[in-house]
N, C-alpha and C positions, 0 to 999 in steps of 0.2 A: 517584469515578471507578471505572468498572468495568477490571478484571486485563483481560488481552490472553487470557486462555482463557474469561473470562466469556463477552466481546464475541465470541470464534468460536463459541460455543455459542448465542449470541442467532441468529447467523448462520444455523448449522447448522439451528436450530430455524425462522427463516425460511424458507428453503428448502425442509423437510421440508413446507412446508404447500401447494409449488408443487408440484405432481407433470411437469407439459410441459415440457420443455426451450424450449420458444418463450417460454413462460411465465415462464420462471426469465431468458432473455434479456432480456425485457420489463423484468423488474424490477432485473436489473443494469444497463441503462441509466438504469432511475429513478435508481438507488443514484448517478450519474453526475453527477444533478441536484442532491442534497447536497452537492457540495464549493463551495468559499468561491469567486468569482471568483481564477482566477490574473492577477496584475499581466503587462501584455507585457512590461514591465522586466524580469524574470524568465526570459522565455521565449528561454534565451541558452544557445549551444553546450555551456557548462558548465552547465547543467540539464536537457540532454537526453539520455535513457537508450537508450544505445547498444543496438542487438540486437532494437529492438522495429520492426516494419515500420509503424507507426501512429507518430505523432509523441505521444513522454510526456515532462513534464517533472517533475522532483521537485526543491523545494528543502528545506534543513533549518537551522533556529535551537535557536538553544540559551534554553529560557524561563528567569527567576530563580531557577526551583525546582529547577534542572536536566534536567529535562525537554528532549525533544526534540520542537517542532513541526513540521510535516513541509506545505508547501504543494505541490499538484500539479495535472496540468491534463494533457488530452489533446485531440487534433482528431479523435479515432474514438469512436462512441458506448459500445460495448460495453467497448474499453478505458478509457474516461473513466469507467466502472460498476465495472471493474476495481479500476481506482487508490483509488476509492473505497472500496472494502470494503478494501483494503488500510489508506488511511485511517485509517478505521474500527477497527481493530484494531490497527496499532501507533501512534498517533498520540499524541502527549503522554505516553509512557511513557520512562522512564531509558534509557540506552545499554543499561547492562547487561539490563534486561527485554527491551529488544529481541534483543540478540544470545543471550539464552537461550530466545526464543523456539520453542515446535515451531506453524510454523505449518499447522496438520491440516485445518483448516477446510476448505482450498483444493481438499485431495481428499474430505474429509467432503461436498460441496455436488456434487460431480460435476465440478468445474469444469474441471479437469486432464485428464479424458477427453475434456472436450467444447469443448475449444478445437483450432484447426487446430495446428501444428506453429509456427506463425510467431508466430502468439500465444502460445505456450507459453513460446517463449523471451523472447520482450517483458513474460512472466511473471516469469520469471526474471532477465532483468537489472534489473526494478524491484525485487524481493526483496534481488535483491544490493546494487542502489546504500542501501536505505534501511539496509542492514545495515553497508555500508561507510560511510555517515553517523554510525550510531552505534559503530563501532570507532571512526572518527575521534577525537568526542566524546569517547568514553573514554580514550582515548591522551592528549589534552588533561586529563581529569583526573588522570590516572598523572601526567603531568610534574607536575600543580604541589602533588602532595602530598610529591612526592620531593624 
């Protein structure tokens, strides 16, 4: 499994090959077509990421390895391409990788400039919630070493 800076540099290097912004849109809606079906079971007020104008949902388990897998799903294209490359990068890594994350990709790719303001922050509360998943997680393993 590739580190969570491998996987932004795979990114990065993705991108760098798009030069069009239409382009690069195009293809974060493919990226959008990678994720797993999300369950409707799932698609429940407490999986839904507040702040984002597009409807996101993010759920998170805890695998045996301690890993954290991370299920998600959106009803807007560009953000379901989003969620994806988010995905993509922190998905199946420890709490602690997660929350020591610098995640740079996001401005390395252009992304951050070229989203409207409302998507920015529906950027931003999915970073938070998966980040607030994996405090959680960790907080659960502080208790039961203690």
């Amino acid at each position: 499994m590739s580190s969570i800076n491998e996987t932004q540099d795979e990114i990065i290097e993705e991108f760098e090959g798009i030069g069009d912004w239409m382009d690069r849109y195009s293809y974060i809606i493919e990226q959008g077509s990678t994720l797993p079906p999300y369950p409707d079971s799932e698609k429940t007020p407490a999986n839904l990421i507040e702040g984002c104008q597009s409807r996101v949902w993010i759920s998170a388990h805890r695998a045996d390895d301690g890993r954290i897998h991370f299920d998600a799903d959106s009803d807007a294209m560009i953000v379901k391409g989003i969620v994806a490359l988010l995905m993509r990068v922190l998905n199946d890594h420890t709490p602690q990788e997660i929350l020591d994350a610098d995640l740079y990709f996001i401005d390395r790719i252009g992304l951050s400039e070229h989203l409207s303001p409302t998507r920015s922050n529906g950027l931003v509360a999915m970073v938070k919630q998966i980040r607030d998943y994996a405090t959680a997680f960790s907080l659960i393993d502080k208790t039961k070493t203690n």
